[in-house]
C-alpha positions as CSV (number, residue, x, y, z in Angstrom):
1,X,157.9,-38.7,-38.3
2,X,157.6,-36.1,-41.1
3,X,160.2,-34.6,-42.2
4,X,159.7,-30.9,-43.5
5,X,162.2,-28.4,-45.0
6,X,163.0,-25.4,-43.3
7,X,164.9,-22.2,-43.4
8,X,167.3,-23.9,-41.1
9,X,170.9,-25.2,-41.5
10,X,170.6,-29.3,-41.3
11,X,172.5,-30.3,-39.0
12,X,174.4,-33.8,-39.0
13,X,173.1,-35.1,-35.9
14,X,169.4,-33.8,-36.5
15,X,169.7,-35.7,-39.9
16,X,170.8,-39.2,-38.7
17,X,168.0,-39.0,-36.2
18,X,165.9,-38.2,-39.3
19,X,166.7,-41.3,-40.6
20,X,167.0,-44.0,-37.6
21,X,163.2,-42.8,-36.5
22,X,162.0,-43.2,-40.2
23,X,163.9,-46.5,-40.9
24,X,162.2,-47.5,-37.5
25,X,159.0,-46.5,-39.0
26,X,159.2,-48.4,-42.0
27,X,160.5,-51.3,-40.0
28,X,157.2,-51.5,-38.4
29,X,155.3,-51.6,-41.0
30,X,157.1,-53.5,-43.3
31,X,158.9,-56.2,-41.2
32,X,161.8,-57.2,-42.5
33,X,162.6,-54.1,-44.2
34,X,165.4,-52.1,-42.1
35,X,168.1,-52.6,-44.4
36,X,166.3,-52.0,-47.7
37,X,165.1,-48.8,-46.2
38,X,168.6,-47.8,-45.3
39,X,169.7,-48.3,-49.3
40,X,166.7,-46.6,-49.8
41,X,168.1,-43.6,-48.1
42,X,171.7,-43.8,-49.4
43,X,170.3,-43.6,-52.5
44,X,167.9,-40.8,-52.4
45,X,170.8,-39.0,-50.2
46,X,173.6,-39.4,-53.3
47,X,171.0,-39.0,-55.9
48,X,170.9,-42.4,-57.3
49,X,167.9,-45.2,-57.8
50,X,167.4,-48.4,-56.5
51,X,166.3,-51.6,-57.5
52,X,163.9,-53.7,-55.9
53,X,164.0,-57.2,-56.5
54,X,161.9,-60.0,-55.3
55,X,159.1,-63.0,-55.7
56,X,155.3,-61.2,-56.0
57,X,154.1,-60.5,-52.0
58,X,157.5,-59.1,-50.5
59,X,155.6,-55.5,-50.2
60,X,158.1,-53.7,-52.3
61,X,155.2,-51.5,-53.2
62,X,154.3,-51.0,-49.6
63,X,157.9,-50.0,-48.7
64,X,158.0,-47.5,-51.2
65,X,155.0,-45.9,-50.6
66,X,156.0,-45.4,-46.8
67,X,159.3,-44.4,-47.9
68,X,157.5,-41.8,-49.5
69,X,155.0,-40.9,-46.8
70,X,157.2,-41.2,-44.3
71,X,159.5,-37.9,-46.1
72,X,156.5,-36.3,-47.3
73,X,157.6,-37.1,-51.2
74,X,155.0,-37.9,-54.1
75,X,154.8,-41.5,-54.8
76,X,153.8,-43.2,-57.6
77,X,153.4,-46.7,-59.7
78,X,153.5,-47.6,-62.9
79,X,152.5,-50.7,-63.9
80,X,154.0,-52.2,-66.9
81,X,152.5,-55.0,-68.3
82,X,149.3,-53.7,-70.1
83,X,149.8,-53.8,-73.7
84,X,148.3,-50.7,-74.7
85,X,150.4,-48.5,-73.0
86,X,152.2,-44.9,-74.4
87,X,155.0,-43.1,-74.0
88,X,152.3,-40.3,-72.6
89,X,151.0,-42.7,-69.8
90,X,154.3,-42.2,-68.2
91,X,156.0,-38.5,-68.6
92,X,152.5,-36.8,-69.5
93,X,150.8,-34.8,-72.1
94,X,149.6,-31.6,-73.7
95,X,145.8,-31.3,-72.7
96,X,143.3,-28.5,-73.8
97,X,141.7,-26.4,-70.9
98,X,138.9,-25.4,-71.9
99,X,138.4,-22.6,-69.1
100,X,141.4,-21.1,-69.9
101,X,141.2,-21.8,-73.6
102,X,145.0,-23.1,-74.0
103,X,147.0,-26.2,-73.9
104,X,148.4,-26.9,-70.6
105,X,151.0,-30.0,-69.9
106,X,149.5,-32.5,-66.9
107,X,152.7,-34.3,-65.5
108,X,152.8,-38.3,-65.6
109,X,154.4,-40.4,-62.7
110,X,158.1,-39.9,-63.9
111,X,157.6,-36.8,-61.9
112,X,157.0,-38.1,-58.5
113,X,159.9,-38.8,-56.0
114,X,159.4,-41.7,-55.7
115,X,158.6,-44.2,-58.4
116,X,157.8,-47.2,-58.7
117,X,158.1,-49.2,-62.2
118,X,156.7,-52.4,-61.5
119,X,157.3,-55.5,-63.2
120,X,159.5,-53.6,-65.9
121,X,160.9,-57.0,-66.7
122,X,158.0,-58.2,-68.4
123,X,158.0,-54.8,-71.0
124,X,159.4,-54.3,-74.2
125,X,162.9,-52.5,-74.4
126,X,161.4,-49.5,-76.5
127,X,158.7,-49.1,-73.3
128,X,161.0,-49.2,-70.9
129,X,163.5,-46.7,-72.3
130,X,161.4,-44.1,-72.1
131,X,161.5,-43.8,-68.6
132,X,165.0,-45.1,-67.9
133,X,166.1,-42.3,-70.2
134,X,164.2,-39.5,-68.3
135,X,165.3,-40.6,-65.1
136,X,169.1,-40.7,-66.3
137,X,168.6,-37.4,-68.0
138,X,166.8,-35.9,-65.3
139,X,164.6,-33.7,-67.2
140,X,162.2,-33.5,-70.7
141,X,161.0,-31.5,-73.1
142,X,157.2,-32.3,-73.7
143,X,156.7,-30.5,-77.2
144,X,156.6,-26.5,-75.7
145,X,158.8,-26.5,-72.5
146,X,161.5,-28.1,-70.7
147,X,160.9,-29.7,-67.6
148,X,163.2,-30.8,-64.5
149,X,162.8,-33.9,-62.9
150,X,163.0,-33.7,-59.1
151,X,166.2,-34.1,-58.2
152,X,165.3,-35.8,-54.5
153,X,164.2,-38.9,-56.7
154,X,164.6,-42.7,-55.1
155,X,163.3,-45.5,-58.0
């Protein structure tokens, strides 16, 4: 089931049958998963994140990702455990294009839908600020412009 915006009024009914077909889709592929996927839905319907807990092999990363398939959202991962990471490695940077001779900003992963920050435990406090901050704030201002985070956002 995709899910795809239109011109239309939503309507209340059309919604929650939206949702049970996609929950049922997720179930299916991630067993177990029906009632994380209905928080999973609260959430990205009152603008909030989640957090997924649980031992290594549960398929949180799986259930996002369909999550995100399943409504047609950007997903994507950050891992947070290699030492060498940057600030820029998660919001994005200022790159030169050298066909159109000017700097132009390539977005990081804090701008997908859905993201997922895995084992954010394991990271230093000034690492994972960074991206707590923008997704609290909702937007950032990369050197030359101001962007918005999208505001359909489950984490």
């Amino acid at each position: 089931m995709n899910v795809s915006v239109e011109s239309e009024e939503i309507r209340p009914e059309r919604l929650r049958d939206t949702v049970h077909e996609t929950i049922e889709g997720i179930s299916k592929k991630v067993i177990g998963s029906r009632r994380v996927a209905r928080f999973m839905f609260i959430a990205l319907l009152s603008g909030n994140h989640i957090l997924l807990e649980g031992v290594p092999g549960l398929a949180k990363t799986m259930l996002a990702s369909e999550f995100a398939r399943r409504l047609c959202m950007d997903f994507k991962r950050i891992q947070f455990t290699p030492p060498d990471m940057l600030p820029s490695d998660i919001t994005g940077s200022l790159v030169f294009n050298l066909e159109a001779r000017q700097m132009e900003f390539r977005k990081g992963p804090v701008f997908a839908n859905v993201l997922l920050a895995d084992e954010i435990n394991r990271t230093p406090p000034l690492r994972c600020s960074l991206p707590c901050w923008r997704l609290w704030r909702r937007s950032m201002c990369p050197l030359v412009a101001r962007y918005t985070l999208c505001r359909n956002r489950s984490s």
